[in-house]
N, C-alpha and C positions, 0 to 999 in steps of 0.2 A: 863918443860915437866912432864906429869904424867906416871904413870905406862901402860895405856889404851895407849899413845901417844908413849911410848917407846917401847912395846909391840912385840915381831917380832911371837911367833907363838898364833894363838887365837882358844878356842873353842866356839863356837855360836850355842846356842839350839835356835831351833823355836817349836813353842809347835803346838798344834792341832787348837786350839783358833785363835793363830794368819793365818796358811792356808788354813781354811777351812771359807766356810760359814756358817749361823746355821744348812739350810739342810745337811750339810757333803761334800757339794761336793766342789771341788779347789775354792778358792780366788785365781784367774788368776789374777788379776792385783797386788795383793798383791806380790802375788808368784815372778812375774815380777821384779816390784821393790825390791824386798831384792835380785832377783838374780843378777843385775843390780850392786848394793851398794857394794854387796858380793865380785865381778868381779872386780870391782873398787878398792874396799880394796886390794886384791888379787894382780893386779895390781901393785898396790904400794912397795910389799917385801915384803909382809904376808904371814905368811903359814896359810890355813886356814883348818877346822876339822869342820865341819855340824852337826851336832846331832839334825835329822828332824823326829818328831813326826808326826802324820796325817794315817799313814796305814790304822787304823781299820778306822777311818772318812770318809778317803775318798773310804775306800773298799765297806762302806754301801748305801754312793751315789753312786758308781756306779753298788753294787746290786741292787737298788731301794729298798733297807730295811726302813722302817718306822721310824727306833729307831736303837741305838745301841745295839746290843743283847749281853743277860745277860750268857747265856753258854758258854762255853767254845768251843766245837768243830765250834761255828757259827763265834766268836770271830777270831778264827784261820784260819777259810775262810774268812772272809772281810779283815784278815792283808795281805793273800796271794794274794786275789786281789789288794789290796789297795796300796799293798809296787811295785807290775810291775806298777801302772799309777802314781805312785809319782818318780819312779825315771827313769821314759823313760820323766815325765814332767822337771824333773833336768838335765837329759842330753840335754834336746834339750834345753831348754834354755840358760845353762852355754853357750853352745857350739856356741851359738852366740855372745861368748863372746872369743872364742878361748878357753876355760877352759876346760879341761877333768874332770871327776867327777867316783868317787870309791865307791863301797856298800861295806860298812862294816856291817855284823847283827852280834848281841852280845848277849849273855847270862849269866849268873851270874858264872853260873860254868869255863869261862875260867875264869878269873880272882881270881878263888881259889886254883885252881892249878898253880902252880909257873912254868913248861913247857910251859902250856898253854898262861900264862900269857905274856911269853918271848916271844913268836912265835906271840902274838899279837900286843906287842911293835914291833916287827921287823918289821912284814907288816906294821902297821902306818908305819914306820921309811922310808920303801920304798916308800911306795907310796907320801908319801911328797917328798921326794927327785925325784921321778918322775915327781912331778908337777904338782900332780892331788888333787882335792878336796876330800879328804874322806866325804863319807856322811855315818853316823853312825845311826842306830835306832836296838832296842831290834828284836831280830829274835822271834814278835808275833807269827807265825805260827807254832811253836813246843818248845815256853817257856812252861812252867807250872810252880809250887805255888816254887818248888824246887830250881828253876835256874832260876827263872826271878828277872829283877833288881825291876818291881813294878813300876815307873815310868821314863822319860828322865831328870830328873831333877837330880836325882842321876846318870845314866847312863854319862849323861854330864860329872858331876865332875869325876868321874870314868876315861872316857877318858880325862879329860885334864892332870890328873894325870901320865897315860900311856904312854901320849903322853909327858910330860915334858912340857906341853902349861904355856906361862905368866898370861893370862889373861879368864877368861870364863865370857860370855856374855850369860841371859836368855833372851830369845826376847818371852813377855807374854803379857796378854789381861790385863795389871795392869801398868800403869806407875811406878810401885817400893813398897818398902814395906811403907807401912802408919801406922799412932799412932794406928789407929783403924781400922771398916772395910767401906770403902769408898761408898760400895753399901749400907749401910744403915745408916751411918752416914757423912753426910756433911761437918762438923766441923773438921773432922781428916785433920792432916797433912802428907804432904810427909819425909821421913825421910833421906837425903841426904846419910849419911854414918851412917855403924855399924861399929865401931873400935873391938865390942866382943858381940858375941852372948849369951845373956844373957836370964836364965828362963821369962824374962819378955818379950822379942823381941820374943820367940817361942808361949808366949800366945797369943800375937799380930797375929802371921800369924796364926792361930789356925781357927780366926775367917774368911777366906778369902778363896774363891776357886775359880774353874771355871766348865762353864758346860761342855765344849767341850774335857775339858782336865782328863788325871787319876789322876792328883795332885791338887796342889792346892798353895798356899802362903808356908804352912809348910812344902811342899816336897824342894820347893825352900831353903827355913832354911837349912835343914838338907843336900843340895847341897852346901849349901856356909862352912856350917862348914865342910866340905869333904876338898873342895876348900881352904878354907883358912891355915885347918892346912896341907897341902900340899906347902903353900905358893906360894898359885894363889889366884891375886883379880878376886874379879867378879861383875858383876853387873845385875841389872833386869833393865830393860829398857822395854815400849810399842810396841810391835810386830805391832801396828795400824799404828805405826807410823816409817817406816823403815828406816827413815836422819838421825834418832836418832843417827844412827851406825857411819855416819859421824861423827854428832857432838859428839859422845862420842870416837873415834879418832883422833877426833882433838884437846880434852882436856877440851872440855866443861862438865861440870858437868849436867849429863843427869840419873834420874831413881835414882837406890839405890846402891851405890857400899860399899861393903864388902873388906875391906882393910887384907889385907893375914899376918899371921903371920911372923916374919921374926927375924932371932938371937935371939930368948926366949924362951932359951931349957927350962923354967921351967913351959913354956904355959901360964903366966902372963898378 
């Protein structure tokens, strides 16, 4: 067994890319399927932790906005529509599964205060032991430059940290990190594992993004190195493709996994 197979609590980002269409508004069948997989895992003895991007996306389809807007106050109303039809779509759906489902929004500044930070382990702490999904995303609506985390990619590692999770999963519009960038080069390869994130593997996601999303390949980097020296693996796996989650607990070798530091207090 691997570490994904032995795994008891998991954190799992789905990014923007993967739930939305390009106009902004829900991927319903997509959405379906991962809640489906989710439920199943869940099922099994997982605890599971959500960390679901999409707000501003799906805030702007359901303004009928053209484009994502570049301001700030506009930004803050499409998260606050967008965050009530992503998670009344989360509850109904779990709920078809018997699963209850928790909002957690988060900001940068709980986690720099050490009260703050305690009172935020705690509610995790509860709410898994009640049973229910936390679904985690940045409180768009009244972050700003001060106390926002910037993207879910670090947000994730952050909570799987707080939470004491084994394993984090990035579910993205990239089957994993590659030698180079895939959309303009054909010839790259997939890169099974990173045993150490090295200035070389950070030039690599440099060249990589997405359009729907606020990060990109290197927001990912700088989530596995959160992750690993925390001593959580992790991996990026294709959000297109949501079995993936099966076969990457069931031990198959799916996507990029980042193998977590462990006994090398000299960080070797």
């Amino acid at each position: 067994m691997n570490c994904f197979q032995e795994s008891r609590r998991i954190v799992i980002k789905i990014g923007s890319s993967t739930l939305t269409h390009k106009s902004g508004h829900i991927n319903i069948r997509r959405m379906e399927q991962i809640v489906k997989i989710l439920s199943d895992i869940h099922n099994s003895g997982k605890d599971l932790i959500l960390v679901s991007s999409g707000a501003i996306a799906v805030g702007v389809g359901k303004l009928g906005l053209r484009e994502r807007p570049s301001d700030t106050a506009s930004k803050q109303a499409a998260a606050a529509v967008g965050q009530c039809e992503l998670m009344y779509l989360y509850d109904k759906m779990f709920a078809e599964y018997n699963h209850s489902v928790s909002q957690v929004l988060m900001t940068r500044d709980i986690i720099e205060d050490e009260h703050r930070k305690q009172n935020a382990m705690n509610a995790f702490r509860r709410l898994i032991d009640f049973g229910t999904i936390p679904i985690v995303n940045e409180n768009d609506t009244v972050a700003v430059d001060e106390i926002e985390f910037g993207d879910n990619d670090t947000l994730s590692a952050i909570v799987a940290k707080l939470t004491g999770a084994d394993v984090l999963v990035l579910m993205s519009d990239i089957d994993g990190l590659y030698s180079g960038n895939p959309r303009t080069n054909p010839d790259v390869q997939l890169i099974p594992k990173v045993e150490k994130i090295t200035p070389e593997i950070e030039s690599i996601a440099e060249e990589a993004g997405s359009s729907r999303g606020t990060g990109g390949m290197i927001t990912k980097i700088h989530a596995a190195q959160i992750a690993v020296e925390a001593g959580i693996d992790m991996a990026i796996i294709n959000g297109e493709h949501p079995e993936q989650l099966y076969q990457l607990f069931d031990g198959e070798t799916v996507g990029t996994h980042f193998t977590a530091r462990r006994n090398d207090p000299e960080g070797e």
